[in-house]
Structure formats: C-alpha cells, structure tokens
Biopython code that builds the backbone (N, CA, C, O; Angstrom):
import numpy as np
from Bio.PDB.StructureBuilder import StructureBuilder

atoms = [
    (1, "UNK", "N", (-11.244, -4.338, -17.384)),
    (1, "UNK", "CA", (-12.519, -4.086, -16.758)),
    (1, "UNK", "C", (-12.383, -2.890, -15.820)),
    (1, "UNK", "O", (-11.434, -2.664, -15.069)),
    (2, "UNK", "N", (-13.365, -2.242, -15.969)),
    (2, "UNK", "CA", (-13.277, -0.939, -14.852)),
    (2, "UNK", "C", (-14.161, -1.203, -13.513)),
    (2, "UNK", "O", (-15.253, -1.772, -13.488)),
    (3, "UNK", "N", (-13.497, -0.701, -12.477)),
    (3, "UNK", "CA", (-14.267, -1.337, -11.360)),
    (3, "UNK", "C", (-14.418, -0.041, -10.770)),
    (3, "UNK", "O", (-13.596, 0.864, -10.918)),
    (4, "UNK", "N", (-16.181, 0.103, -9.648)),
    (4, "UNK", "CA", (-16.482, 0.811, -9.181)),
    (4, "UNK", "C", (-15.312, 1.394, -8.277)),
    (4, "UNK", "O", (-14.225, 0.890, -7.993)),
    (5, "UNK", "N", (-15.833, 2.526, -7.938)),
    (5, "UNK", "CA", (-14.791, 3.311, -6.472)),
    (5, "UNK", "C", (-15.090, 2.157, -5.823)),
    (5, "UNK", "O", (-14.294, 1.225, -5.942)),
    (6, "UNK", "N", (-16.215, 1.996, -5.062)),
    (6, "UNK", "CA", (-16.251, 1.068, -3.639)),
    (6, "UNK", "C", (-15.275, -0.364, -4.052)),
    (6, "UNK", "O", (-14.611, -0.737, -3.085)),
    (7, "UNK", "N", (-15.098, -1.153, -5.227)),
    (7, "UNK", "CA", (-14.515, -1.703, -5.155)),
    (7, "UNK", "C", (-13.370, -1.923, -5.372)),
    (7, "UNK", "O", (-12.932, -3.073, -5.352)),
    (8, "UNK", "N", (-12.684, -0.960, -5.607)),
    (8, "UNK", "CA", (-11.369, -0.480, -5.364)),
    (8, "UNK", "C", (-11.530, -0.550, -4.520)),
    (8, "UNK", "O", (-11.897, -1.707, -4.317)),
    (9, "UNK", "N", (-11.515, 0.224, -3.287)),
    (9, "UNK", "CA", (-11.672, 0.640, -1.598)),
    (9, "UNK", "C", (-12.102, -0.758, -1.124)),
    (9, "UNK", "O", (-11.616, -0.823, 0.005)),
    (10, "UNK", "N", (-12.728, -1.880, -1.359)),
    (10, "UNK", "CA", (-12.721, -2.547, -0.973)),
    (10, "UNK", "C", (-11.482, -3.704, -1.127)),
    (10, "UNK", "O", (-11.223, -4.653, -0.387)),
    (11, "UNK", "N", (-11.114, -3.453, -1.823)),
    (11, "UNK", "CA", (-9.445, -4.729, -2.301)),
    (11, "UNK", "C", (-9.150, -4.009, -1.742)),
    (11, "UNK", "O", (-9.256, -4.660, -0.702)),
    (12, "UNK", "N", (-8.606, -2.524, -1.215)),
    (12, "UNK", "CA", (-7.676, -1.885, -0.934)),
    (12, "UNK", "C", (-7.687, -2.064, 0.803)),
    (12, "UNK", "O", (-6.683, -2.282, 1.481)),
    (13, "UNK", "N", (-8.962, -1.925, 1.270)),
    (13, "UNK", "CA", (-8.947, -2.621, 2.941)),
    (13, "UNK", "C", (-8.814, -3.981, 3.030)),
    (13, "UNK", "O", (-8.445, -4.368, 4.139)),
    (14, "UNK", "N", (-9.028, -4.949, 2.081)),
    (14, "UNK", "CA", (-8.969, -6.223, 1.940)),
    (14, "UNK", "C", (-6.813, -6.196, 2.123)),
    (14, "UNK", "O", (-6.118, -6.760, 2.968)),
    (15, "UNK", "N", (-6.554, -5.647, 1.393)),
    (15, "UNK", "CA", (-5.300, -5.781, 1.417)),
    (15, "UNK", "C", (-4.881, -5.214, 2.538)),
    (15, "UNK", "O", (-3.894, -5.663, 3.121)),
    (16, "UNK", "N", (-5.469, -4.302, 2.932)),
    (16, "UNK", "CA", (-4.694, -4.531, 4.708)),
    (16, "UNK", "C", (-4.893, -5.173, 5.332)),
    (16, "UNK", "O", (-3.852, -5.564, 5.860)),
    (17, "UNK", "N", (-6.145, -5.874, 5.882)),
    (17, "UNK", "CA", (-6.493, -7.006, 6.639)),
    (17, "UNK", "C", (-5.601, -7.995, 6.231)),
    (17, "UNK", "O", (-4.842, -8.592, 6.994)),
    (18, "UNK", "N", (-5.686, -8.164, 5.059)),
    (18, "UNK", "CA", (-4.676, -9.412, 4.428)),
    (18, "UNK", "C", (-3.328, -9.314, 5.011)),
    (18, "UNK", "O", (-2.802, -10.347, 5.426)),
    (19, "UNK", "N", (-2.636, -8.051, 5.097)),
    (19, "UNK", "CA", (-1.011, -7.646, 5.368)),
    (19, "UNK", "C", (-1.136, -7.987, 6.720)),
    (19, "UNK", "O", (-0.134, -8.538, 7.177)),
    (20, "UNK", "N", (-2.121, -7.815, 7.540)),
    (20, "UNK", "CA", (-2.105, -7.599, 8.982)),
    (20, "UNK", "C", (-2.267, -9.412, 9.201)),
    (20, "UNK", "O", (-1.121, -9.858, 9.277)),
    (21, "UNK", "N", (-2.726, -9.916, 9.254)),
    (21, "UNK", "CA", (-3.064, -11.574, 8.886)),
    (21, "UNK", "C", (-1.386, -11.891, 8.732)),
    (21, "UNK", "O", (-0.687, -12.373, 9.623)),
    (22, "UNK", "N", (-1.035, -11.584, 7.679)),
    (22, "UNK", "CA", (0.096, -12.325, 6.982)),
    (22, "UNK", "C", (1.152, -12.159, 8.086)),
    (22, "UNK", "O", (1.888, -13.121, 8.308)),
    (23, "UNK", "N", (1.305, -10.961, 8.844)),
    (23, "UNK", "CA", (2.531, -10.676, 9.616)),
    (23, "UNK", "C", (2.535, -11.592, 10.957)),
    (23, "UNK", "O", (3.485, -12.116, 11.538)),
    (24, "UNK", "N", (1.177, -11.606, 11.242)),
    (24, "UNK", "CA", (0.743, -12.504, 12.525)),
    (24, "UNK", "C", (1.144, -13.615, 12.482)),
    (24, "UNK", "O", (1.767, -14.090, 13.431)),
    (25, "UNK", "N", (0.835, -14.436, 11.154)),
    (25, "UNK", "CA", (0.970, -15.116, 11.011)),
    (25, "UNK", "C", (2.825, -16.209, 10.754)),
    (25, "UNK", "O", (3.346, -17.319, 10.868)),
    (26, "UNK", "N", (3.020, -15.024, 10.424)),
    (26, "UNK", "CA", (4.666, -15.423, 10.043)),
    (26, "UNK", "C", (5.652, -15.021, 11.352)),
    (26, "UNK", "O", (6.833, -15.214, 11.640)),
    (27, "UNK", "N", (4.653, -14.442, 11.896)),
    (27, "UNK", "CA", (5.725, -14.219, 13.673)),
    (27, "UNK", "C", (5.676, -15.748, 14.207)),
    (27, "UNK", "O", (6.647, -16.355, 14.657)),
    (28, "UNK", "N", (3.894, -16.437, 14.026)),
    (28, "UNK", "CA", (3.862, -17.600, 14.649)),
    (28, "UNK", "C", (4.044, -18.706, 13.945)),
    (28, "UNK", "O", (4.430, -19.452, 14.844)),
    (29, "UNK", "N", (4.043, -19.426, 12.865)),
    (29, "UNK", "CA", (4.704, -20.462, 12.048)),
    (29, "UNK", "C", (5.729, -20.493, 11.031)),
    (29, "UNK", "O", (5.927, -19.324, 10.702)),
    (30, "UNK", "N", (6.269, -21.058, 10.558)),
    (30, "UNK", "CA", (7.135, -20.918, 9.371)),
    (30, "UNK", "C", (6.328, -20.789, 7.898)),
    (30, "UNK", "O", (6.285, -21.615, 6.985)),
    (31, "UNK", "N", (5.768, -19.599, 7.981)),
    (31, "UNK", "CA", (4.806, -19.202, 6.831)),
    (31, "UNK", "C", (5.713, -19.196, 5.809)),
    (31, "UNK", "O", (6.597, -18.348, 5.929)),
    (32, "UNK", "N", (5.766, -20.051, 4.614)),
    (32, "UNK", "CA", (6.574, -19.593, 3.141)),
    (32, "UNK", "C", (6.087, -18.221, 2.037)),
    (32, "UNK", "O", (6.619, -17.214, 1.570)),
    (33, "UNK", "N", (4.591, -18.992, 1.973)),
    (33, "UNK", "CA", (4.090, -18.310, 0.584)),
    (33, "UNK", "C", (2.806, -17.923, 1.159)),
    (33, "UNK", "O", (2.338, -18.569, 2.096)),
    (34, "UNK", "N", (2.201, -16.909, 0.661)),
    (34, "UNK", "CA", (0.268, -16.897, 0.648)),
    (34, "UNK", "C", (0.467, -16.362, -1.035)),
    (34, "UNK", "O", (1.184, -15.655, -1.743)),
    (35, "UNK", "N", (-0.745, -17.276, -1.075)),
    (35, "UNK", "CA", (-1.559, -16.559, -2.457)),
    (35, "UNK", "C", (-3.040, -16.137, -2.224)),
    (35, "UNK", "O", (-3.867, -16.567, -1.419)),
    (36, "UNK", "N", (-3.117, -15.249, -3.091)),
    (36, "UNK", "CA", (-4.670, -15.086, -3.061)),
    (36, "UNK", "C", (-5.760, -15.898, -4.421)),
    (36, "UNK", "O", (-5.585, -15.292, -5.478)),
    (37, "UNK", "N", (-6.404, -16.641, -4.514)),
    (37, "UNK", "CA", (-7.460, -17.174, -5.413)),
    (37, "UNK", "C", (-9.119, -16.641, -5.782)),
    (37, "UNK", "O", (-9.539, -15.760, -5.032)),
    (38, "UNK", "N", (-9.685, -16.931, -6.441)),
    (38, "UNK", "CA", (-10.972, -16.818, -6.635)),
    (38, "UNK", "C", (-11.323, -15.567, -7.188)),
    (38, "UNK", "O", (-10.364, -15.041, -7.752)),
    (39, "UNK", "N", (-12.490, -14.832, -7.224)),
    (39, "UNK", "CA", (-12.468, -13.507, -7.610)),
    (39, "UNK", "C", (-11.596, -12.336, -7.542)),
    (39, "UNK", "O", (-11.594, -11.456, -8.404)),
    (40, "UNK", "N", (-10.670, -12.344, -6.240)),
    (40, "UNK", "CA", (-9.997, -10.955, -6.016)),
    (40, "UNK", "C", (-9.015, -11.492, -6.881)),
    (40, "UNK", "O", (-8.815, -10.805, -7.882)),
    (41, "UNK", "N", (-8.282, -12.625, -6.766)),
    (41, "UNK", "CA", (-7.406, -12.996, -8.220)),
    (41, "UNK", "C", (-7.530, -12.270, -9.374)),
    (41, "UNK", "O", (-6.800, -11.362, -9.772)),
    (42, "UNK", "N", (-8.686, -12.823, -9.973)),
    (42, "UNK", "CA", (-9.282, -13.061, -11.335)),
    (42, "UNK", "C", (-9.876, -11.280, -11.542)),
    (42, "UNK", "O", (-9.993, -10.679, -12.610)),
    (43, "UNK", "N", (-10.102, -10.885, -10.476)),
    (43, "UNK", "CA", (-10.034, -9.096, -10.740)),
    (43, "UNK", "C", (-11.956, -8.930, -11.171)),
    (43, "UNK", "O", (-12.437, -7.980, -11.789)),
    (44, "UNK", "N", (-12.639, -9.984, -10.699)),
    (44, "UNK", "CA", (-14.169, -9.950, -10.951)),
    (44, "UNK", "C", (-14.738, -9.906, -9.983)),
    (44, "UNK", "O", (-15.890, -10.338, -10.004)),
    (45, "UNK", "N", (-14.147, -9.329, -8.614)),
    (45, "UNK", "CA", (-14.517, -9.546, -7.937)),
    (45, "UNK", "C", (-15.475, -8.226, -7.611)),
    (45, "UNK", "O", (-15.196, -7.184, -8.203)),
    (46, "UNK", "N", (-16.917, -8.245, -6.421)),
    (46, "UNK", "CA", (-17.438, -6.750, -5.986)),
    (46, "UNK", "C", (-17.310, -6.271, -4.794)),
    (46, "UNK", "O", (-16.880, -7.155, -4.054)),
    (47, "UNK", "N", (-17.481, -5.277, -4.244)),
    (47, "UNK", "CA", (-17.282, -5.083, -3.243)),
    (47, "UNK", "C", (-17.445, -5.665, -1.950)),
    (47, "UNK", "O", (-16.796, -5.404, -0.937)),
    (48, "UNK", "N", (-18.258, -6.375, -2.069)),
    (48, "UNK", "CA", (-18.396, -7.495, -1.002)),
    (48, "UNK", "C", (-18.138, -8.950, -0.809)),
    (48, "UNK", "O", (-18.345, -9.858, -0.004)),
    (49, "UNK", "N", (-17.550, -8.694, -2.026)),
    (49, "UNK", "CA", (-17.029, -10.349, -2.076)),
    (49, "UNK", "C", (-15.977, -10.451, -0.969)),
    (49, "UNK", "O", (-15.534, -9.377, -0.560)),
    (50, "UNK", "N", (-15.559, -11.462, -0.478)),
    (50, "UNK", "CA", (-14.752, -12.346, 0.476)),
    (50, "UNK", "C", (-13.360, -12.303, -0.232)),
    (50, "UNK", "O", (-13.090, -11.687, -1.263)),
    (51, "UNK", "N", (-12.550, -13.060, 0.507)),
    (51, "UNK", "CA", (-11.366, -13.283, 0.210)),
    (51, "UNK", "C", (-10.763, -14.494, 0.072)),
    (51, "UNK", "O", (-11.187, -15.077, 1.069)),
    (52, "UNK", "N", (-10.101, -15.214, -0.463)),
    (52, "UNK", "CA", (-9.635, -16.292, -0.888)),
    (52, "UNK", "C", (-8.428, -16.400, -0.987)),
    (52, "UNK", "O", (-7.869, -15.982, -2.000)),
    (53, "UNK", "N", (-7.477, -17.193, 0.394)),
    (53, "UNK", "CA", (-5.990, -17.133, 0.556)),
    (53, "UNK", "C", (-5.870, -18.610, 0.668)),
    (53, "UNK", "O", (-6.711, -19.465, 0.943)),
    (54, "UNK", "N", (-4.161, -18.716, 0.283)),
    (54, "UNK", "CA", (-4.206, -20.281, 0.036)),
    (54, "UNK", "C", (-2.381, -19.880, 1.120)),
    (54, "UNK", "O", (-1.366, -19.382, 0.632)),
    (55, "UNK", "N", (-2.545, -20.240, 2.309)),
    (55, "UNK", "CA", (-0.921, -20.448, 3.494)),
    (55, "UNK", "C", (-0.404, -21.115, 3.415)),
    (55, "UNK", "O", (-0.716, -22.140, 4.021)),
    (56, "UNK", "N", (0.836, -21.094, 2.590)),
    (56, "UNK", "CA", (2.079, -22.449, 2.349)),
    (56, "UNK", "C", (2.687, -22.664, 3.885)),
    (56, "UNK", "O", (3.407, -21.732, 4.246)),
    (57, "UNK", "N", (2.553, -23.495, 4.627)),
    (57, "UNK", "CA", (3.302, -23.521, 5.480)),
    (57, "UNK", "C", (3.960, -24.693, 5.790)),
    (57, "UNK", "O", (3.368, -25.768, 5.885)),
    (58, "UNK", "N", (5.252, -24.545, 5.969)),
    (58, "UNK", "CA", (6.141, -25.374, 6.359)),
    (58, "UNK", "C", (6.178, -26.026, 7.842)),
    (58, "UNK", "O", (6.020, -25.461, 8.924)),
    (59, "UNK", "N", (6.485, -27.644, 7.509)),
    (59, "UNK", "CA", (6.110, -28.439, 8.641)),
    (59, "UNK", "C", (4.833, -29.282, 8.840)),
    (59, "UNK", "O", (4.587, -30.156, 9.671)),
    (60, "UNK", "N", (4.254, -28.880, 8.057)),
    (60, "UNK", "CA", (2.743, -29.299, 8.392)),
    (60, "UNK", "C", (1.891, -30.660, 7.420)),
    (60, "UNK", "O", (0.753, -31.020, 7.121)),
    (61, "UNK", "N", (3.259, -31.038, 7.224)),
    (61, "UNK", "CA", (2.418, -32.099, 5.896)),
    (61, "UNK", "C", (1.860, -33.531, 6.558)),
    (61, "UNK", "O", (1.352, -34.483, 5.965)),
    (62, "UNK", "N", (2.065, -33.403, 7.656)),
    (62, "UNK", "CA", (1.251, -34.766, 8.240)),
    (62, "UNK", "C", (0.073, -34.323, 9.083)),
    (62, "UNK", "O", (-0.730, -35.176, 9.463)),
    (63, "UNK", "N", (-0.062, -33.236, 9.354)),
    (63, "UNK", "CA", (-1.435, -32.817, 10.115)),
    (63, "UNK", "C", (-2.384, -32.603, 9.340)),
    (63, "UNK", "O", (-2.209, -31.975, 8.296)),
    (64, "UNK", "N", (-3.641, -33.114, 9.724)),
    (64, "UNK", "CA", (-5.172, -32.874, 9.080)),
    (64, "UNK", "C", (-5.281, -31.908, 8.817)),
    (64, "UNK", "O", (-4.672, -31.018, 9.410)),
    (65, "UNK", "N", (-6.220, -31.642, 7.671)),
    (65, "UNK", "CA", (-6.774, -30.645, 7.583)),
    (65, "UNK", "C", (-7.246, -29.912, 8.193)),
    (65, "UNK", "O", (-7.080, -28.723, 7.923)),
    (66, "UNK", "N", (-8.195, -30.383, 9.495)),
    (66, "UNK", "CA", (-9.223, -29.759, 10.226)),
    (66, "UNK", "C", (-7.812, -29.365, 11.258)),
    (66, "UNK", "O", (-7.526, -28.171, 11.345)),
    (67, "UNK", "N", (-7.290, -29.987, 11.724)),
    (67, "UNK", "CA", (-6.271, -29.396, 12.233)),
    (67, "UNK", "C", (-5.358, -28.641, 12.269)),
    (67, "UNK", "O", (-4.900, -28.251, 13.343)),
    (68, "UNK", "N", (-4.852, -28.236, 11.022)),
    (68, "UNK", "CA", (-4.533, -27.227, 10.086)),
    (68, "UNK", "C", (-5.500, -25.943, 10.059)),
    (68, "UNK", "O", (-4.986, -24.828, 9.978)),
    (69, "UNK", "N", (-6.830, -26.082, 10.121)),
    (69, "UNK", "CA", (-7.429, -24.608, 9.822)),
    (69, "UNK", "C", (-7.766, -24.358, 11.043)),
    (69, "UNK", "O", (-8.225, -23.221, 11.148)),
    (70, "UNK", "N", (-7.727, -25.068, 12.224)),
    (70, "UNK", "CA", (-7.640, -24.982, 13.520)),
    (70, "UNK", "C", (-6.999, -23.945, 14.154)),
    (70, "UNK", "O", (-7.441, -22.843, 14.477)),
    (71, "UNK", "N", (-5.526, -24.589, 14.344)),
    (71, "UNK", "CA", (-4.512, -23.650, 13.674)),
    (71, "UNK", "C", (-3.954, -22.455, 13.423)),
    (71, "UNK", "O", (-3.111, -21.783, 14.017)),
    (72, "UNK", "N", (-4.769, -22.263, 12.128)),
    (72, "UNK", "CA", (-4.579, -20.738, 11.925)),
    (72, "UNK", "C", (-6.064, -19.944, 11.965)),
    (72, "UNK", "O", (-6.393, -19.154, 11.081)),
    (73, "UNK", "N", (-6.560, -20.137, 12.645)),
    (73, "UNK", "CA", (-8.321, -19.666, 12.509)),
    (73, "UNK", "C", (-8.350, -18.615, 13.765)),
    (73, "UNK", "O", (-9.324, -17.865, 13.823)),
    (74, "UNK", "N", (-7.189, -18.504, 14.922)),
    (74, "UNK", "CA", (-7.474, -17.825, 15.214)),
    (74, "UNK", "C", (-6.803, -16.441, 14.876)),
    (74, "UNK", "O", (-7.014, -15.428, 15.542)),
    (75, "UNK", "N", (-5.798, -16.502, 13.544)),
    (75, "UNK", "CA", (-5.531, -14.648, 13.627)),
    (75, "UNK", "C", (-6.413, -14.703, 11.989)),
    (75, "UNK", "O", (-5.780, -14.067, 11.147)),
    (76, "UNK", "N", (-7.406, -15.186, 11.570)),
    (76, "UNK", "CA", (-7.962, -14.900, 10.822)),
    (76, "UNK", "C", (-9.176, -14.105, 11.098)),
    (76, "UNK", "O", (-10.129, -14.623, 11.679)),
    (77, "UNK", "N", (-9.195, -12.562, 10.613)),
    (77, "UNK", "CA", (-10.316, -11.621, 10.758)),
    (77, "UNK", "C", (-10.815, -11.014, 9.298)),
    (77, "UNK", "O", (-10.253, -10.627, 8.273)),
    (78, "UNK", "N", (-12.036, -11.130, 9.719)),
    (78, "UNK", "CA", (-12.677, -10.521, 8.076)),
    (78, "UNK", "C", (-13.058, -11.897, 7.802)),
    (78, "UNK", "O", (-12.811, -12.992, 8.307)),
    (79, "UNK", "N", (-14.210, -11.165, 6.165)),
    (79, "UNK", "CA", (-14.405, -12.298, 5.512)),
    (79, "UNK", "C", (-13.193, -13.049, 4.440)),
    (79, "UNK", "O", (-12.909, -12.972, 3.245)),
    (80, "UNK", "N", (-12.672, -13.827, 5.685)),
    (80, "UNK", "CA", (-12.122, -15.034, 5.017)),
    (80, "UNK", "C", (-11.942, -16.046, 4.698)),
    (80, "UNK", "O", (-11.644, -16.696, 5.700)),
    (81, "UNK", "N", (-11.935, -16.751, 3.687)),
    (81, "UNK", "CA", (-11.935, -18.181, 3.043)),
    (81, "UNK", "C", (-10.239, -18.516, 3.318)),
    (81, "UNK", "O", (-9.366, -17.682, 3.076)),
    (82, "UNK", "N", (-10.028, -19.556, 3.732)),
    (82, "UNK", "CA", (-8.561, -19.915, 3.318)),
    (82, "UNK", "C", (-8.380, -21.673, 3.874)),
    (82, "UNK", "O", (-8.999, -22.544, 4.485)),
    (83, "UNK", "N", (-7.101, -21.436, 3.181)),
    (83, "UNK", "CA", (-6.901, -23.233, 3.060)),
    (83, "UNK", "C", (-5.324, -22.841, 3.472)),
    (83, "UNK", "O", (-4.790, -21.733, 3.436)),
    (84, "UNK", "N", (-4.597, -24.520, 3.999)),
    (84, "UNK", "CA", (-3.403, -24.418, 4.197)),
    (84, "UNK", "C", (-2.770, -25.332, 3.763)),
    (84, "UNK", "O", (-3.277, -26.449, 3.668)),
    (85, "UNK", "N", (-1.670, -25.110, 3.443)),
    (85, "UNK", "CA", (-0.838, -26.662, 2.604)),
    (85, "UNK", "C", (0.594, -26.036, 2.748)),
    (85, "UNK", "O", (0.982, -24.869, 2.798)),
    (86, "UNK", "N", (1.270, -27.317, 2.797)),
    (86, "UNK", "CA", (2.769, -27.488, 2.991)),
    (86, "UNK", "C", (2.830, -27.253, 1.542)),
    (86, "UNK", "O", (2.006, -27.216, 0.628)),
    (87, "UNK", "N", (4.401, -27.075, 1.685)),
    (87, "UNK", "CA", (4.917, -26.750, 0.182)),
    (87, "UNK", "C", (5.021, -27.707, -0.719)),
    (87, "UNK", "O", (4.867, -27.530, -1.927)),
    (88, "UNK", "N", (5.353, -29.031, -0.046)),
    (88, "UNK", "CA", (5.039, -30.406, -1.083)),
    (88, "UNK", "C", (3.812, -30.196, -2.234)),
    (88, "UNK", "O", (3.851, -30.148, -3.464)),
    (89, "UNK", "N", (2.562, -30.081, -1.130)),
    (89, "UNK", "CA", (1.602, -30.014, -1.716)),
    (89, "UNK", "C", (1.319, -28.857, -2.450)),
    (89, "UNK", "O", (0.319, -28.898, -3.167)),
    (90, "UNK", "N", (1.774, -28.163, -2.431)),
    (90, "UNK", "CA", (1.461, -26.888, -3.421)),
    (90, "UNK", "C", (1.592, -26.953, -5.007)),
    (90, "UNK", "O", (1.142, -26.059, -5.723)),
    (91, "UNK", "N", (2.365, -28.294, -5.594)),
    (91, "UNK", "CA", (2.491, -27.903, -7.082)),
    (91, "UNK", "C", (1.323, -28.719, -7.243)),
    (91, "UNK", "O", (0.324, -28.210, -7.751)),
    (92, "UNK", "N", (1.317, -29.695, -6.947)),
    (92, "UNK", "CA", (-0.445, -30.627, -7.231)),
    (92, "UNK", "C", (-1.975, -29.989, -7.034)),
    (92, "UNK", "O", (-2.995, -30.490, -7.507)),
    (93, "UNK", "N", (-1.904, -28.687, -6.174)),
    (93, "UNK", "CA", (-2.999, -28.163, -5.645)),
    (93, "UNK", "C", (-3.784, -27.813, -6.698)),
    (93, "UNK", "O", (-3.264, -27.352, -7.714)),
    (94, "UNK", "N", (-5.309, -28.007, -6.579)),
    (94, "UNK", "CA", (-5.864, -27.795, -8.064)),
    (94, "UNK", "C", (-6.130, -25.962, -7.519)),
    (94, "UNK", "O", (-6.190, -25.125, -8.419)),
    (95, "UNK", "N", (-6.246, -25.581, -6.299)),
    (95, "UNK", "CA", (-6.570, -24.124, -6.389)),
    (95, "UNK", "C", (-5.758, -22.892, -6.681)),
    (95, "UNK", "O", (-6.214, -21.755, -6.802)),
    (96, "UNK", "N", (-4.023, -23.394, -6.816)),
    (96, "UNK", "CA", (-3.295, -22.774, -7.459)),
    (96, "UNK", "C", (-3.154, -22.260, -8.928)),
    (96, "UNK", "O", (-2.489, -21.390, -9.490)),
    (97, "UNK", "N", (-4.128, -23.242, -9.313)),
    (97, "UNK", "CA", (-4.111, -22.865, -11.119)),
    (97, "UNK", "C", (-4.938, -21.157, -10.721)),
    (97, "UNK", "O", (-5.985, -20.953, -10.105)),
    (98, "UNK", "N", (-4.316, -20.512, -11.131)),
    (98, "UNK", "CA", (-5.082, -18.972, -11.330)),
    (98, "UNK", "C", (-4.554, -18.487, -9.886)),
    (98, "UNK", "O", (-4.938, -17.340, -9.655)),
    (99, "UNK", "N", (-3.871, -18.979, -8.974)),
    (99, "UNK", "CA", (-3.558, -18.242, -7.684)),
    (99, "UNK", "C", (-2.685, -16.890, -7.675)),
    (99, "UNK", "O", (-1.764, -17.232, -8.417)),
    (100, "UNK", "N", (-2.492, -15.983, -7.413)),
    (100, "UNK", "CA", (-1.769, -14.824, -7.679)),
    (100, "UNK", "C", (-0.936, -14.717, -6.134)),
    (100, "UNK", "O", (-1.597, -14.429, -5.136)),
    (101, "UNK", "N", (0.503, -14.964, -6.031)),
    (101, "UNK", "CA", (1.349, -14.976, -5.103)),
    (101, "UNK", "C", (1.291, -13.062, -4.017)),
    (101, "UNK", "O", (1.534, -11.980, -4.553)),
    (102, "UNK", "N", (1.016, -13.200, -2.936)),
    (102, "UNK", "CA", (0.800, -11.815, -2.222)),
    (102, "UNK", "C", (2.178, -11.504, -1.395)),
    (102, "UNK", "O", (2.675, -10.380, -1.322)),
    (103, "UNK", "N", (2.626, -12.487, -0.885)),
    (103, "UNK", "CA", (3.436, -12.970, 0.279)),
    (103, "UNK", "C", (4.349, -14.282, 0.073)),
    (103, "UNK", "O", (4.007, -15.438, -0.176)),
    (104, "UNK", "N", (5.607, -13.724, 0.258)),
    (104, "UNK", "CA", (6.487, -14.673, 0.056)),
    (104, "UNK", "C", (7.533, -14.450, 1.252)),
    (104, "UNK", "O", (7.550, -13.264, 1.581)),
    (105, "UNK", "N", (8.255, -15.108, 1.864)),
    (105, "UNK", "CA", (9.085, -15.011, 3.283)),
    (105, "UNK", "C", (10.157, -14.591, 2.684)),
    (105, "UNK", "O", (10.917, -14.422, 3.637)),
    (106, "UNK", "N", (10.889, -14.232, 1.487)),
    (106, "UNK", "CA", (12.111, -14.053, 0.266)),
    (106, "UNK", "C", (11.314, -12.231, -0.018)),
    (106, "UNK", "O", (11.675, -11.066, 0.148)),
    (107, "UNK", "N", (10.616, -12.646, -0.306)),
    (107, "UNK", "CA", (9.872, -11.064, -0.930)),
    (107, "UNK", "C", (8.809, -9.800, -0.047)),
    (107, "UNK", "O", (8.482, -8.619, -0.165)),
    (108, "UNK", "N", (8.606, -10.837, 0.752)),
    (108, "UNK", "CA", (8.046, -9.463, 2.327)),
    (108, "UNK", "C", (6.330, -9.573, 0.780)),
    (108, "UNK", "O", (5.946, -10.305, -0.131)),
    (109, "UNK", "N", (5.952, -8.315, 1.464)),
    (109, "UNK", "CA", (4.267, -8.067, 1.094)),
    (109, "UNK", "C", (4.474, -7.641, -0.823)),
    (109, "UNK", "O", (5.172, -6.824, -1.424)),
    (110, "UNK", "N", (3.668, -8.472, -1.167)),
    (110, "UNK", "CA", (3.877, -7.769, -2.757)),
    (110, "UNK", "C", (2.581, -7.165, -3.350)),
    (110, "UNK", "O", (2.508, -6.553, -4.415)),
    (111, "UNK", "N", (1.376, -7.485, -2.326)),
    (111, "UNK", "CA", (0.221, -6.542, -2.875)),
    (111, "UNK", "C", (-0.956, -7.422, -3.170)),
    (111, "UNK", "O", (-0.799, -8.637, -3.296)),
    (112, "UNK", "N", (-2.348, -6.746, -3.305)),
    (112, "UNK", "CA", (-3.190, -7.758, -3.556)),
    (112, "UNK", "C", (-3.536, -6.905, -4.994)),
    (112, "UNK", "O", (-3.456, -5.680, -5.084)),
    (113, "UNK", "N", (-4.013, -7.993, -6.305)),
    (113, "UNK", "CA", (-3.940, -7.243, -7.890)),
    (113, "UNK", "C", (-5.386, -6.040, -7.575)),
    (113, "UNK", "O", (-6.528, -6.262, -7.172)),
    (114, "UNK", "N", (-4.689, -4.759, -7.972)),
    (114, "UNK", "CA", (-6.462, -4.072, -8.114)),
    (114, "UNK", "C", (-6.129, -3.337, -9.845)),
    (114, "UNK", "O", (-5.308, -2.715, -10.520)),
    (115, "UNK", "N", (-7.279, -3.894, -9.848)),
    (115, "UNK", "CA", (-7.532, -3.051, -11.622)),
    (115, "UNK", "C", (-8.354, -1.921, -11.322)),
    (115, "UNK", "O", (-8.709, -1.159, -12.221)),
]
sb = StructureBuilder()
sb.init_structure("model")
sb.init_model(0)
sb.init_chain("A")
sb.init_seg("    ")
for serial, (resi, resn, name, xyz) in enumerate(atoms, 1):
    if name == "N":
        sb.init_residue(resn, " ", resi, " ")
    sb.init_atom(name, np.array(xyz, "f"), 0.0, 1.0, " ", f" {name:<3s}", serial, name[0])
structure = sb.get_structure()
C-alpha cells in the first residue's frame, strides 16, 4: 500500500514520541518489551490515527489494571492508547496476535513499521 507524505511524517513523529515514552519509561520501571498494535501495526493506518502500545513490565502481575495505567499515565504524551501486562501475561494476550515488537530491554529501539 502506498501511503500519503503526511502519513509517513506522521508514523515518523509518532515514532519519536514513542522513543521518548519508551526511555522514560525504562529509567523508571523494569520495562521488558513494548509493542505497537492496531493500525500503525497493520500499516492502515492515516495520519491522524492514534497509537496503540502494549508495556511488558516486570513485577506487576498482581496489581490492577486501573492501577497499572495509573502508573504509567503520567510519561504518556500524545495520542495514546496503551495497556500494560507482565510478561506472564503476554503469551495469552488476545492483543498480541498482530502486535509488532518496537522495544525490547536486549535490543534498545527497533523502530515503528512505515511502508
């Protein structure tokens, strides 16, 4: 699929916000993995679509949910969607089917997909 300029330019600031997020984030918890889901995944996404990150983080498998996005809600900037789950929970997660890995604590920043 060929995608407009603007939406190129838009994954492409999306992916910095995203990098800038991710680093914050891994100074302050034991961040493992982020993936990204939903349209910017799947590469259908438009220029204004949102973002969709899924934060493996370690430690956290007995805290709520709401407590969990608590959490991390405050170095989240931009339009973002995101969810958090321990690594247990990550092979059962139904939003991983189609998730595309960005960030790994083994692999540093690997990019958000732009077609």
């Amino acid at each position: 699929m060929v995608r407009s300029k603007s939406a190129v330019e838009s994954q492409k600031r999306m992916e910095n916000m995203v990098q800038k997020i991710i680093y914050q984030l891994a100074e302050n918890f034991p961040l493992k993995e982020v993936y990204v889901f939903g349209s910017r995944a799947r590469g259908d996404y438009k220029d204004t679509s949102d973002i969709d990150l899924i934060f493996v983080i370690e430690g956290i498998k007995g805290i709520g949910v709401v407590e969990r996005m608590e959490m991390i809600s405050p170095f989240i900037k931009g339009n973002v969607d995101f969810v958090v789950i321990s690594p247990e929970e990550k092979d059962g997660y139904k939003l991983m089917k189609g998730a595309k890995k960005v960030w790994g604590r083994e692999e540093g920043f690997l990019g958000l997909p732009i077609d």
